[in-house]
C-alpha atoms as an extended CHARMM CRD file, in Angstrom:
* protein
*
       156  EXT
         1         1  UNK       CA              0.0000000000        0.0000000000        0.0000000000  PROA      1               0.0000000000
         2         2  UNK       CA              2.4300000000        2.3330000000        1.2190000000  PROA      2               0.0000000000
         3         3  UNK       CA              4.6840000000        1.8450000000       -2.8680000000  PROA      3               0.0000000000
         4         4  UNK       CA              1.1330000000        2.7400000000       -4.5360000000  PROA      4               0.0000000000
         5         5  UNK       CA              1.1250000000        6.2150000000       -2.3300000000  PROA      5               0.0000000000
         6         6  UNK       CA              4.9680000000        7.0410000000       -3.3760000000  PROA      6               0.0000000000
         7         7  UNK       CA              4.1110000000        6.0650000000       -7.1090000000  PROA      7               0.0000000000
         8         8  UNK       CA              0.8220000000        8.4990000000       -6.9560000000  PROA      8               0.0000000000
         9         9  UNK       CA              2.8320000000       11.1490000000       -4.5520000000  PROA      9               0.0000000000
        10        10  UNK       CA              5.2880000000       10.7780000000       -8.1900000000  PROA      10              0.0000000000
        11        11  UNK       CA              3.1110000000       11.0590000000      -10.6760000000  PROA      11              0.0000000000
        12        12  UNK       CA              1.4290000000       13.9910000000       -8.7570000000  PROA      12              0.0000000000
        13        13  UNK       CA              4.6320000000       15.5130000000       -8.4020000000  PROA      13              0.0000000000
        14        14  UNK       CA              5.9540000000       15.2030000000      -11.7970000000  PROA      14              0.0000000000
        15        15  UNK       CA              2.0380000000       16.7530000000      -12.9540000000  PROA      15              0.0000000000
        16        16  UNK       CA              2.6660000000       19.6520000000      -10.7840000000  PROA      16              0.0000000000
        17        17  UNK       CA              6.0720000000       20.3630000000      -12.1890000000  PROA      17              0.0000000000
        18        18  UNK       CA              4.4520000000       20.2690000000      -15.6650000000  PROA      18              0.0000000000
        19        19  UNK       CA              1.9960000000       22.3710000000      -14.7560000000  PROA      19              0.0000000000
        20        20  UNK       CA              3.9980000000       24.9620000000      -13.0550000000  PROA      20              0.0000000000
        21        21  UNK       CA              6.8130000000       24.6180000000      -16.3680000000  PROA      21              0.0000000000
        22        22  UNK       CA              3.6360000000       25.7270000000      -18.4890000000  PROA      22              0.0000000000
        23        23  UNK       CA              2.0590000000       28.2810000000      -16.0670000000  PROA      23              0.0000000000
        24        24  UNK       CA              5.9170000000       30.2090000000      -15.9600000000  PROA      24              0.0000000000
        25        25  UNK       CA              6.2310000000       30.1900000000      -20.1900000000  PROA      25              0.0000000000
        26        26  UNK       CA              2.1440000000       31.4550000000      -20.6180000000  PROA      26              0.0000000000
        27        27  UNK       CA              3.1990000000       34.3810000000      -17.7600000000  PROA      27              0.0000000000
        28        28  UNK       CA              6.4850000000       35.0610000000      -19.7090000000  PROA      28              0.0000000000
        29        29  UNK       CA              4.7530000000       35.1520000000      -22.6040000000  PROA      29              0.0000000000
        30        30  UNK       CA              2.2610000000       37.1950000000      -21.9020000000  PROA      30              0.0000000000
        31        31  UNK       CA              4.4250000000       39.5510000000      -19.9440000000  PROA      31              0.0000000000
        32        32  UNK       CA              7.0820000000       39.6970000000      -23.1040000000  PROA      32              0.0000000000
        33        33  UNK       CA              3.7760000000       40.5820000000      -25.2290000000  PROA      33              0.0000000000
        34        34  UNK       CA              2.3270000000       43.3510000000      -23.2650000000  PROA      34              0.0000000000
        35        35  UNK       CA              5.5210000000       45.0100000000      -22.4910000000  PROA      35              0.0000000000
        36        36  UNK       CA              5.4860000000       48.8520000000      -23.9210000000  PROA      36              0.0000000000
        37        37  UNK       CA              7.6160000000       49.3660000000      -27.2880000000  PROA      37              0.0000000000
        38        38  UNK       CA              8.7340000000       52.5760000000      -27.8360000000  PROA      38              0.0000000000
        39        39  UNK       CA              9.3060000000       53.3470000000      -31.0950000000  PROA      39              0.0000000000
        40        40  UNK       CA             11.1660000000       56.6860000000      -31.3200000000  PROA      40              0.0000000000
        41        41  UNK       CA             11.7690000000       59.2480000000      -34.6050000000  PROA      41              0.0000000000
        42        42  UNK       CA             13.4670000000       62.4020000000      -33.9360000000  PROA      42              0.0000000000
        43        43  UNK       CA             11.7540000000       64.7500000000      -36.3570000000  PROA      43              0.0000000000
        44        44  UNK       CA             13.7190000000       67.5330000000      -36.0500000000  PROA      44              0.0000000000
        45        45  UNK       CA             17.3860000000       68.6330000000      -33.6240000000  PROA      45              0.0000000000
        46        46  UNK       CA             18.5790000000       72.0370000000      -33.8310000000  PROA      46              0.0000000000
        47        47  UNK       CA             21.8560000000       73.7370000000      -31.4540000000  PROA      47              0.0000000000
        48        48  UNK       CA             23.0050000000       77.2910000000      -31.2060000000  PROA      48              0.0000000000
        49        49  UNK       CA             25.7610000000       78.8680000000      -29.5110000000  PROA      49              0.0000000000
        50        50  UNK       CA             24.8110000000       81.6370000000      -26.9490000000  PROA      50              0.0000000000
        51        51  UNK       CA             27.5920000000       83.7960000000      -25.6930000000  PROA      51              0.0000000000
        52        52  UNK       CA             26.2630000000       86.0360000000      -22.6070000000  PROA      52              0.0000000000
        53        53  UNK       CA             28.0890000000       89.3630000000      -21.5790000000  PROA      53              0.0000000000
        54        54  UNK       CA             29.9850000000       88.0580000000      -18.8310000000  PROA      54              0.0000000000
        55        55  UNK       CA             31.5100000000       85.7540000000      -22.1550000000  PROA      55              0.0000000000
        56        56  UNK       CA             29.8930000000       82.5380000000      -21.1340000000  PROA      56              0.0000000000
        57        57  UNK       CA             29.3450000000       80.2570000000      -23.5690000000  PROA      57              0.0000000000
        58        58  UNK       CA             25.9400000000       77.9990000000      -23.4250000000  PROA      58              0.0000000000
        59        59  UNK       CA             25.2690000000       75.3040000000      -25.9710000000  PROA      59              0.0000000000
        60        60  UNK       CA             21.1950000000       75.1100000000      -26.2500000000  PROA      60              0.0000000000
        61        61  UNK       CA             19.6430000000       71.8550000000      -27.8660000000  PROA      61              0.0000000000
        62        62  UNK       CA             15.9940000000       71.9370000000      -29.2630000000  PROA      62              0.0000000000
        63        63  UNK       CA             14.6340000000       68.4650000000      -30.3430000000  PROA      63              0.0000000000
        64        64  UNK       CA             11.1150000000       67.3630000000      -31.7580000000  PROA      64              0.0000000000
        65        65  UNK       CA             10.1840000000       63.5400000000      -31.3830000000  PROA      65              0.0000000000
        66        66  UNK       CA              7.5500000000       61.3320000000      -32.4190000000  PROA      66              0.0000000000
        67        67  UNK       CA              7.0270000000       58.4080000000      -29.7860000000  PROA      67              0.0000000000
        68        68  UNK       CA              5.0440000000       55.4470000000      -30.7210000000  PROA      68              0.0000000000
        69        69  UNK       CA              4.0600000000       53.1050000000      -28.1240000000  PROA      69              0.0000000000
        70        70  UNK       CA              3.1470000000       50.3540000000      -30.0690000000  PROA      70              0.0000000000
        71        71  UNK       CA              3.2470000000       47.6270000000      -27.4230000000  PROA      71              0.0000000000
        72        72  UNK       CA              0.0710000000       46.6350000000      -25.3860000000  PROA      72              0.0000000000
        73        73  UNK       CA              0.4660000000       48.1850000000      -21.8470000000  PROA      73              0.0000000000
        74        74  UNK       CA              1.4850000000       52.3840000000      -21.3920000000  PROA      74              0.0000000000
        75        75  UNK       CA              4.9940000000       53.3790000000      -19.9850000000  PROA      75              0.0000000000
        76        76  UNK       CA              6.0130000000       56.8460000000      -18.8510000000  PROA      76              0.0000000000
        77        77  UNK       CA              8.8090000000       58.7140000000      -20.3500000000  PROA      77              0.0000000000
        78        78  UNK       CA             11.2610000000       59.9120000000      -17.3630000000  PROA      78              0.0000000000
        79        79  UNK       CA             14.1320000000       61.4750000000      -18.8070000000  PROA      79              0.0000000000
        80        80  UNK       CA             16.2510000000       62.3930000000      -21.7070000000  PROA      80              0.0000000000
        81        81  UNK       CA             20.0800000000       63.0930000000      -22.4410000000  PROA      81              0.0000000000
        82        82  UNK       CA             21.5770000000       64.3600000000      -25.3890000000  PROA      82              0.0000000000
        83        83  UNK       CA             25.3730000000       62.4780000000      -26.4670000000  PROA      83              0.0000000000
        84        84  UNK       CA             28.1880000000       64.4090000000      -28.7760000000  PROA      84              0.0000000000
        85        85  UNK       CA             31.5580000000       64.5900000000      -29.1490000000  PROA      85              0.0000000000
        86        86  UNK       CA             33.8450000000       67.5430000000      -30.7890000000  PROA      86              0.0000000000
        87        87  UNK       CA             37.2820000000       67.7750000000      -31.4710000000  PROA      87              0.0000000000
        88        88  UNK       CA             37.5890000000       64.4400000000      -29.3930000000  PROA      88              0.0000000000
        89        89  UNK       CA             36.0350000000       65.7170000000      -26.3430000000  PROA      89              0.0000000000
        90        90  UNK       CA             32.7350000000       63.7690000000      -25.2000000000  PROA      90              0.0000000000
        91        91  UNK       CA             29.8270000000       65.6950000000      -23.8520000000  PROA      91              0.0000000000
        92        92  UNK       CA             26.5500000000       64.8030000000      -22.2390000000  PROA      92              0.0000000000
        93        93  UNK       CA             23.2590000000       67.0260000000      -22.1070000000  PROA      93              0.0000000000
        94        94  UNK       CA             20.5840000000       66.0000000000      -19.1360000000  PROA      94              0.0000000000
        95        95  UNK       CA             17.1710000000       67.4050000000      -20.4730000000  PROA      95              0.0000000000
        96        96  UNK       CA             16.1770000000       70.5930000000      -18.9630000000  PROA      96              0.0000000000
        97        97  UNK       CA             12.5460000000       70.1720000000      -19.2180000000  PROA      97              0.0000000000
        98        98  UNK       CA             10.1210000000       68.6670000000      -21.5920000000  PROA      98              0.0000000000
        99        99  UNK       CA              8.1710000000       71.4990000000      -23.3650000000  PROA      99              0.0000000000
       100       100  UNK       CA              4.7230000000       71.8460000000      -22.8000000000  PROA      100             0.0000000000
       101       101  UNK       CA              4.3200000000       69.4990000000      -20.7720000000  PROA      101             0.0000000000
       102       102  UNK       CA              2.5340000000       69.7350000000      -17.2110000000  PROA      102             0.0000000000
       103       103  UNK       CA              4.6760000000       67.1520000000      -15.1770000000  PROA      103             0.0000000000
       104       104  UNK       CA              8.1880000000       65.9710000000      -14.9180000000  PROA      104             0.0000000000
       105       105  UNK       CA              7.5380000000       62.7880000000      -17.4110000000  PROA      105             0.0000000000
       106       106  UNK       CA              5.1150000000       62.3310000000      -20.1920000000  PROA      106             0.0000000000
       107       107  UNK       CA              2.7490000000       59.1350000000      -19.9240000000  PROA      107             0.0000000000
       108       108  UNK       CA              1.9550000000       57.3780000000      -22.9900000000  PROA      108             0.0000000000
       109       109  UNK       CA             -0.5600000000       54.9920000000      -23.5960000000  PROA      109             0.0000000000
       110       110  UNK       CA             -0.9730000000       51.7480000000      -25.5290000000  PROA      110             0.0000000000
       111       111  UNK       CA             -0.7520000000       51.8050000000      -29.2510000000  PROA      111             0.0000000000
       112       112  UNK       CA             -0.5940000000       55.8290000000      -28.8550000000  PROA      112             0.0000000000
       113       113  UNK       CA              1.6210000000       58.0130000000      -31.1680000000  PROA      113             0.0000000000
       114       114  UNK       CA              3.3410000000       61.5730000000      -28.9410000000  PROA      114             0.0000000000
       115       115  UNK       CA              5.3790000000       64.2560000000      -30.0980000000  PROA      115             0.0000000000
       116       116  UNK       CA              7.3110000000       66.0960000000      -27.3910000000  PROA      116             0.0000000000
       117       117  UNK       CA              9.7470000000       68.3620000000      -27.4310000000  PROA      117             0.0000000000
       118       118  UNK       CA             12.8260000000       68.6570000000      -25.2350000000  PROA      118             0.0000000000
       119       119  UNK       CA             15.4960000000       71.2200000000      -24.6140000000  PROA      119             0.0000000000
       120       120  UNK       CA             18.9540000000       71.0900000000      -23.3550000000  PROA      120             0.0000000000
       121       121  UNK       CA             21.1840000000       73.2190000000      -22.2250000000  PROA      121             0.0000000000
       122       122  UNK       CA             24.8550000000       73.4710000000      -20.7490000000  PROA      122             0.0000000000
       123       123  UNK       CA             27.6260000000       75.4140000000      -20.2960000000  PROA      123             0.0000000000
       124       124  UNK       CA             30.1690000000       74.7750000000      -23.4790000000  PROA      124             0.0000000000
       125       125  UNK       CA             33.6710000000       75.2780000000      -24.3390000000  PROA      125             0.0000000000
       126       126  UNK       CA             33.7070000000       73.6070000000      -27.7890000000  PROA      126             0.0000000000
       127       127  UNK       CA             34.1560000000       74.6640000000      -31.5140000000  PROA      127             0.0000000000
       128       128  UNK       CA             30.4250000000       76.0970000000      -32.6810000000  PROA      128             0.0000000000
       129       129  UNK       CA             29.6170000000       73.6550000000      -35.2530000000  PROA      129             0.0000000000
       130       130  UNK       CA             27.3880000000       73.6170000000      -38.3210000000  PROA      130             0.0000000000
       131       131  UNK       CA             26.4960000000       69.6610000000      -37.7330000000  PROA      131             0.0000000000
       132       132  UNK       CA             26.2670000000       67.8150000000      -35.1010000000  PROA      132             0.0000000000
       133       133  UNK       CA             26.0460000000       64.2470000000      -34.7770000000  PROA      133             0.0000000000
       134       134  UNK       CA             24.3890000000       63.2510000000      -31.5860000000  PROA      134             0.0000000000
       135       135  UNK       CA             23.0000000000       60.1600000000      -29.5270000000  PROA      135             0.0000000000
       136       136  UNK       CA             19.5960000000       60.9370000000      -28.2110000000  PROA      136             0.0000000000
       137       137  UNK       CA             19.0480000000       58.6720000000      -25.0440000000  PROA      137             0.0000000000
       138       138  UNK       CA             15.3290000000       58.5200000000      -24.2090000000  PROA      138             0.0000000000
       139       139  UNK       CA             14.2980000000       56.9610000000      -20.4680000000  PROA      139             0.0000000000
       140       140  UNK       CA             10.9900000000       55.1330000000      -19.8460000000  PROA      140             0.0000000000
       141       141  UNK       CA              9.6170000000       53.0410000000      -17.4350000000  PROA      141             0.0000000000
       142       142  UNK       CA             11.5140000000       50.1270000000      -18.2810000000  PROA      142             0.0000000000
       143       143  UNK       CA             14.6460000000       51.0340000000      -20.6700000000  PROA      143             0.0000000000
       144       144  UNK       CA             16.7010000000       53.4810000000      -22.0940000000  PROA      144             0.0000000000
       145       145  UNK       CA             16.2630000000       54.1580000000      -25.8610000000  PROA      145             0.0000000000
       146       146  UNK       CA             18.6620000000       55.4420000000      -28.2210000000  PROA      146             0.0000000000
       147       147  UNK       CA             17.8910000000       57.4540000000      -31.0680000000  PROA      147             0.0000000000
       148       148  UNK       CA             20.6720000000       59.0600000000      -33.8430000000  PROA      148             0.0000000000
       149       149  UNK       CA             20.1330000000       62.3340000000      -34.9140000000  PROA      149             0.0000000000
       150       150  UNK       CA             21.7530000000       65.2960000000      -36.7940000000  PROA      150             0.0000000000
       151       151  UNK       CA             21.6340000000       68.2720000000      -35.2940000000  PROA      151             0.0000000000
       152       152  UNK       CA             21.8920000000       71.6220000000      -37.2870000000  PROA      152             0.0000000000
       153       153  UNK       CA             22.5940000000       74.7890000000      -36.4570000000  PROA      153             0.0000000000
       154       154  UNK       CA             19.8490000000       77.3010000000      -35.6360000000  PROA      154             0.0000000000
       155       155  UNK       CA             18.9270000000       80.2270000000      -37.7990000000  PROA      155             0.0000000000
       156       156  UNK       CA             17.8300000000       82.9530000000      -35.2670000000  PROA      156             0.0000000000
């Protein structure tokens, strides 16, 4: 009697393993679907050179983007940082604020196209350039995006 309860405690053991091997792979999957995708275009990355009286020099960044969640749950963009190098020198921008926008991040819902703009600015020591060629770094929720863009000069 007591070998028939070890070969059912067996079988029920091996069913339970089954059963949680399936149960992890259907919440994976379903996790892995739902997950926000950003997909990010920059339409548009313009710099200019400011020098102030006291002969400080600030490099200003405007960029426009088009963000397209196309996954199935929303995701909140936190933060954004602007890469470049010149003359061998590396230099990175933290966003200064998103524009007209009325909190510190920008949520953006499922299958939901935004366009937000976002300036930088820093102090800057560097050649003023015609073109720049820049890493945009976009923050979300759950990863950092990077975007390649060309930034031109700005006509005032």
């Amino acid at each position: 009697m007591s070998e028939n309860i070890n070969i059912a405690n067996l079988v029920l053991g091996i069913v339970g393993t089954i059963t949680g091997a399936i149960a992890l792979f259907v919440s994976y999957w379903t996790f892995r679907k739902e997950n926000p995708k950003l997909k990010i275009r920059a339409l548009k990355c313009e710099h200019n050179v400011r020098v102030s009286t006291h002969n400080a020099r600030t490099l200003s960044f405007w960029t426009e983007l088009e963000v397209k969640n196309v996954g199935d749950r929303g995701t909140s963009i936190n933060d954004a940082e602007i890469e470049f190098e010149v003359n061998e020198r590396k230099y990175a921008f933290k966003k200064q604020f998103f524009r007209d926008a009325t909190s510190k991040n920008i949520w953006i819902n499922p299958h939901e196209t935004s366009y937000i703009t976002v300036q930088f600015w820093e102090a800057f020591d560097g050649a003023d350039l015609e073109n720049l060629d820049c890493t945009l770094k976009v923050y979300d929720t759950h990863r950092c995006t990077n975007v390649a863009v060309n930034s031109h000069r700005r006509m005032d």
